[in-house]
PAFI-371132 format. One line per 2 residues: for each residue x, y, z of N, C-alpha, C, O. Coordinates in steps of 0.1 Angstrom, whole numbers, plus 5000, padded with zeros to 4 digits. Layout:
X:Y:Z:X:Y:Z:X:Y:Z:X:Y:Z ~ ...
end
This chain:
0655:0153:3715:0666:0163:3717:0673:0161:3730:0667:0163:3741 ~ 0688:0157:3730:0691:0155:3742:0706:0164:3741:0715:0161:3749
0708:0170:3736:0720:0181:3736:0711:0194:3736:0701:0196:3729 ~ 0720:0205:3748:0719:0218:3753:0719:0226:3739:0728:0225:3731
0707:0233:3738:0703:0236:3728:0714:0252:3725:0711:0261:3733 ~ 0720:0254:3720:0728:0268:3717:0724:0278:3707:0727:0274:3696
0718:0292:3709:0710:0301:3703:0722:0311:3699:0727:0317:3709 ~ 0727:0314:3686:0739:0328:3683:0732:0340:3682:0725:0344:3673
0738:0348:3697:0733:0359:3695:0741:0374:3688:0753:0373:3688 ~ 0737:0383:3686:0741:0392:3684:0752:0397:3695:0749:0400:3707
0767:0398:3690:0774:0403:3701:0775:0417:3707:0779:0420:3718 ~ 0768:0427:3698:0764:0435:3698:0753:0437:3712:0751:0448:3716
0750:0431:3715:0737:0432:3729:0747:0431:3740:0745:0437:3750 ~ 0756:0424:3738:0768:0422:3752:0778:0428:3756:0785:0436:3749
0780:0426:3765:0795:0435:3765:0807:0420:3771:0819:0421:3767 ~ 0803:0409:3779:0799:0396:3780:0795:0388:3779:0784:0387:3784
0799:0379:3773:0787:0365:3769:0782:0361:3783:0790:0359:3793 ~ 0768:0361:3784:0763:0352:3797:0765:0340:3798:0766:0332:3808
0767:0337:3784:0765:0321:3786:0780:0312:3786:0782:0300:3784 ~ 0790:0322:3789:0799:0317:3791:0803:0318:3811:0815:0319:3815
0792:0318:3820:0794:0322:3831:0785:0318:3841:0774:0323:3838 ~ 0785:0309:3853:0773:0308:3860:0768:0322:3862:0756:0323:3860
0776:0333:3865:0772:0348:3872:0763:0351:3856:0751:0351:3858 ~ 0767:0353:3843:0761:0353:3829:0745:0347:3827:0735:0353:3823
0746:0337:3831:0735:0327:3833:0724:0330:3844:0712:0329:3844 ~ 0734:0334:3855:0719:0335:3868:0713:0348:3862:0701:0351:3864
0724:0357:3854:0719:0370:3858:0702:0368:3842:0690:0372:3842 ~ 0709:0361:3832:0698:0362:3820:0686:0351:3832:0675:0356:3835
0687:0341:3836:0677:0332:3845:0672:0347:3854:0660:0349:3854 ~ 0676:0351:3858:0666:0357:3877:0659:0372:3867:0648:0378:3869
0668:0376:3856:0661:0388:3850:0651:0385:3845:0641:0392:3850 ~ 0646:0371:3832:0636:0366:3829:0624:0365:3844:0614:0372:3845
0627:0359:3850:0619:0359:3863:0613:0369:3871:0601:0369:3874 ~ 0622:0379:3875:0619:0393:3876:0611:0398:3871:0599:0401:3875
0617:0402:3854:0606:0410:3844:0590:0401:3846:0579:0406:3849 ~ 0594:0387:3843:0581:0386:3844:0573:0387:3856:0561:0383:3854
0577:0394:3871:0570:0395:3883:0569:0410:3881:0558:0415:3877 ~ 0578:0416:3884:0572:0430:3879:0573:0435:3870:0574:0446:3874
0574:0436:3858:0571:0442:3847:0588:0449:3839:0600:0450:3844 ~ 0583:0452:3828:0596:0457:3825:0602:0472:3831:0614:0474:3831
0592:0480:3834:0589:0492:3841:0597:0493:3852:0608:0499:3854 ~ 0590:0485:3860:0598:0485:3872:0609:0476:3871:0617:0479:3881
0613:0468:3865:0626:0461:3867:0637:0471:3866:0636:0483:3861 ~ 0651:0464:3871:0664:0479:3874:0673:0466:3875:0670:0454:3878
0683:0469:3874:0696:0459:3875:0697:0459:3886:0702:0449:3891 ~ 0693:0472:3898:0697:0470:3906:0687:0459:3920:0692:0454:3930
0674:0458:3915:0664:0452:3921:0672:0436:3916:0670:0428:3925 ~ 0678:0431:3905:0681:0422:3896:0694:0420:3906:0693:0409:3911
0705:0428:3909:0714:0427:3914:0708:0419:3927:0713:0408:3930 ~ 0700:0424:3935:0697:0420:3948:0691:0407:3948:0692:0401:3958
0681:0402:3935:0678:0388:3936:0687:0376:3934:0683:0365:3937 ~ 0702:0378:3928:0713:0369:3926:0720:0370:3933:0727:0360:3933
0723:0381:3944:0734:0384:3955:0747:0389:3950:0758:0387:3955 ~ 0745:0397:3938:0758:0401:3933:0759:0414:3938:0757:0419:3950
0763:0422:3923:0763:0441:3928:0756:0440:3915:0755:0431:3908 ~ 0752:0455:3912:0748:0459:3897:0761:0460:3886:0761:0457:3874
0773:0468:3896:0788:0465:3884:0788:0454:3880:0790:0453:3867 ~ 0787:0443:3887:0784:0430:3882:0778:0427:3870:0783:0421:3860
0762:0434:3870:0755:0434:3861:0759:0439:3847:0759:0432:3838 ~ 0762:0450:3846:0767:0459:3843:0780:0456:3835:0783:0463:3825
0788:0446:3840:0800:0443:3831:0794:0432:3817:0800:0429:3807 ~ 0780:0428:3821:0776:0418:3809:0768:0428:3800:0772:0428:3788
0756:0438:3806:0750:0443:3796:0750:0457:3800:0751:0462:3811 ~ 0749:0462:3791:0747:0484:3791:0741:0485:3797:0744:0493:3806
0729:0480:3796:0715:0488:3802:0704:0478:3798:0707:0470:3788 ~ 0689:0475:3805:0681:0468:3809:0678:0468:3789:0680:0458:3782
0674:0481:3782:0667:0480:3770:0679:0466:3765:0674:0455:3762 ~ 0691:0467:3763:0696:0457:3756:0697:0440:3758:0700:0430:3751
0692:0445:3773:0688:0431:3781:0676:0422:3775:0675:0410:3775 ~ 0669:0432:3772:0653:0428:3771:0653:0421:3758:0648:0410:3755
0662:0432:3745:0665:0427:3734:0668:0415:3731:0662:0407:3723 ~ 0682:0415:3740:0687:0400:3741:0680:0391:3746:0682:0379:3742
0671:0393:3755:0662:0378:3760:0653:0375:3748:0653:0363:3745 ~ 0644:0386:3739:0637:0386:3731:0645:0378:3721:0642:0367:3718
0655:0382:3717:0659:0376:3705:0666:0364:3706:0672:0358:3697 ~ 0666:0360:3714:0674:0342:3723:0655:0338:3719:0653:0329:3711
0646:0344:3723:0633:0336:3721:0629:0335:3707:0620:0327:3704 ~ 0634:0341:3697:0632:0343:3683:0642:0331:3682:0638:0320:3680
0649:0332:3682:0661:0319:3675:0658:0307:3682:0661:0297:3675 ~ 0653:0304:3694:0651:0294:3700:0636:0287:3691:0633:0276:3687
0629:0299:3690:0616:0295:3682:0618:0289:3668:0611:0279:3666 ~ 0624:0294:3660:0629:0293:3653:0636:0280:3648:0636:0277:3636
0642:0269:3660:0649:0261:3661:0639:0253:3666:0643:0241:3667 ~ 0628:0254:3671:0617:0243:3674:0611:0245:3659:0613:0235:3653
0607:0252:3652:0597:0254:3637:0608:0245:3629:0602:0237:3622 ~ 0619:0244:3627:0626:0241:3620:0627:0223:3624:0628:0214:3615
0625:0221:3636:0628:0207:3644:0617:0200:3641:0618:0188:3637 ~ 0603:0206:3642:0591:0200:3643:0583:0200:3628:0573:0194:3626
0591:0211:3615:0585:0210:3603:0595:0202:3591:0593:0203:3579 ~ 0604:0196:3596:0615:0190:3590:0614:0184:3578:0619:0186:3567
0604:0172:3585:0600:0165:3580:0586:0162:3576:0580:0152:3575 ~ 0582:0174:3574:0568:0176:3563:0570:0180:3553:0576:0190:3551
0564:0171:3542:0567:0179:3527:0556:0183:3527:0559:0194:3522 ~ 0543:0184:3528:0531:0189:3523:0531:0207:3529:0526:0210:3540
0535:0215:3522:0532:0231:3531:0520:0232:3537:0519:0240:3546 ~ 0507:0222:3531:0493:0229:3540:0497:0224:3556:0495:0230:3566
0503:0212:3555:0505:0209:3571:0514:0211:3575:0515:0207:3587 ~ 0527:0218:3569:0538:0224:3579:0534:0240:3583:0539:0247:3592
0519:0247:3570:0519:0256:3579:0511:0263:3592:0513:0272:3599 ~ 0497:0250:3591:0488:0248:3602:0497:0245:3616:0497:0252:3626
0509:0231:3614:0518:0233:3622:0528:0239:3632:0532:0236:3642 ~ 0530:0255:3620:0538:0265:3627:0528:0273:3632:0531:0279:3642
0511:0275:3626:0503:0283:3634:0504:0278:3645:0506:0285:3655 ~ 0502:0262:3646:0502:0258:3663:0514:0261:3676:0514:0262:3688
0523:0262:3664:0537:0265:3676:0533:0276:3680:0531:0277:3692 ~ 0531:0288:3668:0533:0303:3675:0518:0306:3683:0513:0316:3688
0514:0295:3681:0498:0302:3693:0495:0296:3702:0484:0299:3707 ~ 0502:0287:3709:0502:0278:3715:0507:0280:3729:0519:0284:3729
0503:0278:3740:0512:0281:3752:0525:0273:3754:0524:0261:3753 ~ 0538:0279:3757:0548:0275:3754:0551:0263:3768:0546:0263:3779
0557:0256:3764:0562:0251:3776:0580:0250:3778:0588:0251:3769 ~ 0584:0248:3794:0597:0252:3796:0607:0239:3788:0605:0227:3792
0615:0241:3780:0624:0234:3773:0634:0230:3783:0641:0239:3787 ~ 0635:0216:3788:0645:0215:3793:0659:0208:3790:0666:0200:3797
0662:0213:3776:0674:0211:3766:0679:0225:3772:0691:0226:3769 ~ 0675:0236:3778:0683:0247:3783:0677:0249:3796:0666:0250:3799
0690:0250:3804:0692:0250:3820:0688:0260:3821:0678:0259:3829 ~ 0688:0273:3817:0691:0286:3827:0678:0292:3826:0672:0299:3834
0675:0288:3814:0666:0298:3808:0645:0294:3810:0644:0284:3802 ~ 0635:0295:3813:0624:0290:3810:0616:0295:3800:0611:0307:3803
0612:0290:3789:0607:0295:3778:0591:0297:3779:0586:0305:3772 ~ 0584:0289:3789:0576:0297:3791:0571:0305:3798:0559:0309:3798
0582:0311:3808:0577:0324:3814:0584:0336:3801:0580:0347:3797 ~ 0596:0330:3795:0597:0342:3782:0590:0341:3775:0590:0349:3766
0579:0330:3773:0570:0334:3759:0560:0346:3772:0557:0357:3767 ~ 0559:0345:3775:0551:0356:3787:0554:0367:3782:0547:0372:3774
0565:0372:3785:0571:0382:3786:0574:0389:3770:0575:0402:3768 ~ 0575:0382:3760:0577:0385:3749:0564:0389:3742:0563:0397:3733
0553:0384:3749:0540:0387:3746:0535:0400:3750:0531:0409:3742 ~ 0535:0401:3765:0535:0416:3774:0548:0427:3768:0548:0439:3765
0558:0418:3768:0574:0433:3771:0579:0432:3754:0588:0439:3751 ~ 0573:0426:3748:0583:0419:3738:0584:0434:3723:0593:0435:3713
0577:0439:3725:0571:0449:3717:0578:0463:3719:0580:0472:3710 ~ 0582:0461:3732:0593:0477:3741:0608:0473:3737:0618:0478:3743
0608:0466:3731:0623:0460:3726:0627:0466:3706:0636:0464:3698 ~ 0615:0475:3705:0615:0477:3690:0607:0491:3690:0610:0498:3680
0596:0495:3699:0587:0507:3696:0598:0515:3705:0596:0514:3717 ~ 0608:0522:3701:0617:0533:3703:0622:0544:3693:0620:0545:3681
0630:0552:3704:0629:0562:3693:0645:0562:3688:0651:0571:3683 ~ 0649:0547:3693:0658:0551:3688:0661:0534:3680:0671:0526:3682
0652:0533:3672:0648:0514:3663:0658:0514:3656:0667:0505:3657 ~ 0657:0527:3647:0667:0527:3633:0678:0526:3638:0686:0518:3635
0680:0532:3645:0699:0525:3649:0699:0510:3658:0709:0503:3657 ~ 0692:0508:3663:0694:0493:3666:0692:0487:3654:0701:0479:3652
0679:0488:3643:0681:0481:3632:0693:0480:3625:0695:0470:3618 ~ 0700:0487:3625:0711:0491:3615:0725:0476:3623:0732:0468:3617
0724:0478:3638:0733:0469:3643:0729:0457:3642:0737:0448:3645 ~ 0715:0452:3638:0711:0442:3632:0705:0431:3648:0707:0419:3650
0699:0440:3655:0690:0438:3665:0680:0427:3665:0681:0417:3673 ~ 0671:0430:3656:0661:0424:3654:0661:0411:3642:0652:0404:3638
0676:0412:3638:0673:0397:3629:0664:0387:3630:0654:0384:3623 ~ 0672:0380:3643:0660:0369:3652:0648:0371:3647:0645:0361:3640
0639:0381:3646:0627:0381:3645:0624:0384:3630:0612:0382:3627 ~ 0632:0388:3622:0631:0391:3605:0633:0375:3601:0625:0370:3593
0643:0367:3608:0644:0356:3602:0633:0349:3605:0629:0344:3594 ~ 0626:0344:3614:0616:0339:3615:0607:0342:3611:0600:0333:3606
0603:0353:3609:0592:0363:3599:0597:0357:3580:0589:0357:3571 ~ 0609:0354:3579:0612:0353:3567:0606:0335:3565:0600:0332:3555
0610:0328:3574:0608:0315:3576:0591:0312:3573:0587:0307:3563 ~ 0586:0315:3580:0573:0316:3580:0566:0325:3566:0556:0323:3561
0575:0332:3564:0568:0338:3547:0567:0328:3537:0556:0324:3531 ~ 0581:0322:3537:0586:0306:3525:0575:0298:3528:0570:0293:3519
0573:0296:3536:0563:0285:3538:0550:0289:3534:0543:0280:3530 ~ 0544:0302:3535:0531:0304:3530:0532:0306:3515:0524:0304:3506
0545:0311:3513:0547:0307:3496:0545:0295:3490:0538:0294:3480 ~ 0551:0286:3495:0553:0273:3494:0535:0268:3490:0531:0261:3482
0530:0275:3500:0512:0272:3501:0508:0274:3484:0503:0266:3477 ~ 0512:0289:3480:0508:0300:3470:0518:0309:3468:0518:0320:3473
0526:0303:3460:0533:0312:3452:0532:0324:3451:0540:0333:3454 ~ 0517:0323:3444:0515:0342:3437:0510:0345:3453:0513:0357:3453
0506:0344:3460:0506:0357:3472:0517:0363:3473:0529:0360:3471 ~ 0510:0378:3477:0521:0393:3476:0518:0395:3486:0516:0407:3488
0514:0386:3498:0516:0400:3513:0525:0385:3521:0519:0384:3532 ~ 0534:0377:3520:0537:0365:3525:0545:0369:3539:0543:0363:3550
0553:0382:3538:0564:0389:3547:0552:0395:3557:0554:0394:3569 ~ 0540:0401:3552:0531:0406:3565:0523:0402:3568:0515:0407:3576
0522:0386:3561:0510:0375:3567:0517:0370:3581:0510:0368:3591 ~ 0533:0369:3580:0540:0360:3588:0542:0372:3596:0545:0367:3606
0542:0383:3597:0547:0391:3613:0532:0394:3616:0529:0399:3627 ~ 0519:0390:3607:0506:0394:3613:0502:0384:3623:0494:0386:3633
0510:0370:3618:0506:0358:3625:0510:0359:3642:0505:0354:3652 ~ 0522:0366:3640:0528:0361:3648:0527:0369:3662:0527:0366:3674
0523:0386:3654:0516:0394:3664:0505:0387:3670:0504:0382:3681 ~ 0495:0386:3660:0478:0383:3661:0482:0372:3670:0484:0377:3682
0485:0360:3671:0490:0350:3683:0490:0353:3693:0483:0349:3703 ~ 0503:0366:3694:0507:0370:3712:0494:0380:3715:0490:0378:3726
0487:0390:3706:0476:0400:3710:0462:0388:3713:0453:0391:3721 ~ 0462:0381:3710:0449:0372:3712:0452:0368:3727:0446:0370:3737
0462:0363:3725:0465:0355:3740:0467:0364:3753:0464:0361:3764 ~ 0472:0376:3747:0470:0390:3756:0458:0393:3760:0454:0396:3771
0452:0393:3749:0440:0400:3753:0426:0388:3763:0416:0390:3770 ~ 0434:0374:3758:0426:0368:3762:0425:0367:3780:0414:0367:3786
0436:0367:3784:0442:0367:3796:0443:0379:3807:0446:0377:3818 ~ 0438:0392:3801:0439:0400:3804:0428:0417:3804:0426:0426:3812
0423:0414:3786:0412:0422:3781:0401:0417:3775:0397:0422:3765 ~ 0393:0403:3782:0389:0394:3773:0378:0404:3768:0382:0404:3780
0367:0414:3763:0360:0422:3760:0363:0422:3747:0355:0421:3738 ~ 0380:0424:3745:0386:0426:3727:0387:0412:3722:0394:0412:3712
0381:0401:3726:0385:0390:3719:0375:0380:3720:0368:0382:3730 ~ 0371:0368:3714:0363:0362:3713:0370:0346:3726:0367:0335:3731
0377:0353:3726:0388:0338:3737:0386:0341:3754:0387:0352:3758 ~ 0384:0332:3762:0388:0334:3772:0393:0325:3779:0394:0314:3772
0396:0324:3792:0407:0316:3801:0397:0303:3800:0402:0293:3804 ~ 0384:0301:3796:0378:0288:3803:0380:0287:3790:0374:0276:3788
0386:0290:3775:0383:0280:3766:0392:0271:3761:0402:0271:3769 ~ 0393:0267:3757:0408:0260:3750:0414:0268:3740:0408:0273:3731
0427:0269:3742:0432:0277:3732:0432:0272:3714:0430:0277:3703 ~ 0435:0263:3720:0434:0256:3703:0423:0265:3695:0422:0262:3684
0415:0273:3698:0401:0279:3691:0414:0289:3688:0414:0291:3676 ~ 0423:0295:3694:0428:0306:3689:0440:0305:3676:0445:0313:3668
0441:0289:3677:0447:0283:3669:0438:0281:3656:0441:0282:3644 ~ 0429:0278:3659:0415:0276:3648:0410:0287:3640:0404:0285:3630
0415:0303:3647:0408:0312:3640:0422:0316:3636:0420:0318:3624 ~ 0433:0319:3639:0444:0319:3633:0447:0312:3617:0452:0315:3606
0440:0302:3621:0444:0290:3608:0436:0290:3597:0440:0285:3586 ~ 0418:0298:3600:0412:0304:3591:0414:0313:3587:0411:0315:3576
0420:0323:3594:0420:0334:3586:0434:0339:3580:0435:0349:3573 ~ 0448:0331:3581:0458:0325:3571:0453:0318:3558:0458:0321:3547
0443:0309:3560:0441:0302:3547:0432:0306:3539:0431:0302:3528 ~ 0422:0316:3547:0412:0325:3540:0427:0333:3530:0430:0329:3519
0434:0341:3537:0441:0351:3530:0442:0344:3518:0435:0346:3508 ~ 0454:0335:3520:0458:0335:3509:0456:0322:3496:0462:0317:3487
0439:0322:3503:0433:0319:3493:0432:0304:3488:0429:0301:3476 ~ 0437:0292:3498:0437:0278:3497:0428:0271:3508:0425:0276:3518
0425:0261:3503:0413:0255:3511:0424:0240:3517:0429:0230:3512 ~ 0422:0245:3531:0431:0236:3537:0427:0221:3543:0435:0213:3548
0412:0218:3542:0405:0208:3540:0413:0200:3534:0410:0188:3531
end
């Protein structure tokens, strides 16, 4: 891949395209950076303002407020993902091994893509893992669902269903295998990194084990022997 990879986001999150602006661009680059140093809690446009050298009006003229910031970084990582699963399963006809394949994408520690300048995808797989969750548990979901928020992540959740169909047809939970996968990935790797007590994983092991128990208990479900 040697063309700048371009992710369509919901215009609805903007009030400016970032990515039509270096000021657009530093501000989505230094916010990822941020969040991921201090947290989503403490992050403020205006702490954000002072790591780029602008003002917060600045800020402010691209996005509303930090929640739709977060959205939008999250959902640039859902379509970005989305566009590696699609890159890397292209060319597999067999579903048992395009879908061990997409377990490996989504469990896997990300690395920084450098088909996009601004952005580092593996400090946002970080953050999507920790913050990625405060972008949807609100009390105000149903109306961002309705603006069609969370596509990014329905569509990949949809992508990943087809494909376990593809496995087994007759499975009836294909839509909650594919957002269980995709949770259970980021909570394993959370917990591994941080609560290791809840998990059988920790920092000395190789992850691929969490790819291993992901991959058994997908193919337990739905009932194919992937041998």
């Amino acid at each position: 891949m040697s063309l700048e990879i371009k992710i369509k986001m919901n215009e609805s999150l903007f009030l400016k395209n970032p990515e039509n602006s270096d000021l657009g661009k530093n501000i989505v680059q230094h916010a990822i950076q941020l969040i991921h140093l201090k947290g989503f809690e403490a992050f403020t446009f205006k702490k954000l303002a002072f790591s780029i050298g602008t003002t917060e009006a600045g800020i402010y003229r691209y996005f509303e407020n930090k929640h739709k910031l977060l959205v939008y970084l999250t959902s640039w990582y859902w379509g970005w993902l989305e566009f590696k699963i699609d890159y890397h399963t292209n060319n597999i006809s067999n579903p048992v091994v395009k879908l061990k394949k997409v377990i490996s994408l989504l469990a896997k520690t990300v690395e920084d893509d450098k088909n996009t300048s601004h952005i580092d995808e593996g400090i946002l797989h970080q953050i999507v893992i920790s913050e990625g969750s405060k972008s949807y548990l609100t009390k105000h979901v149903g109306k961002d669902n309705k603006q069609k928020f969370f596509k990014p992540y329905k569509d990949l959740c949809n992508i990943v269903g087809k494909i376990i169909l593809e496995c087994n047809k007759k499975y009836k939970y294909p839509k909650s295998l594919a957002s269980t996968i995709i949770e259970m990935a980021h909570l394993q790797n959370f917990f591994m990194n941080n609560l290791p007590s809840l998990t059988d994983f920790s920092k000395q092991k190789d992850e691929s084990e969490i790819v291993s128990f992901l991959t058994e208990m997908v193919f337990s479900s739905i009932h194919i022997n992937q041998k």
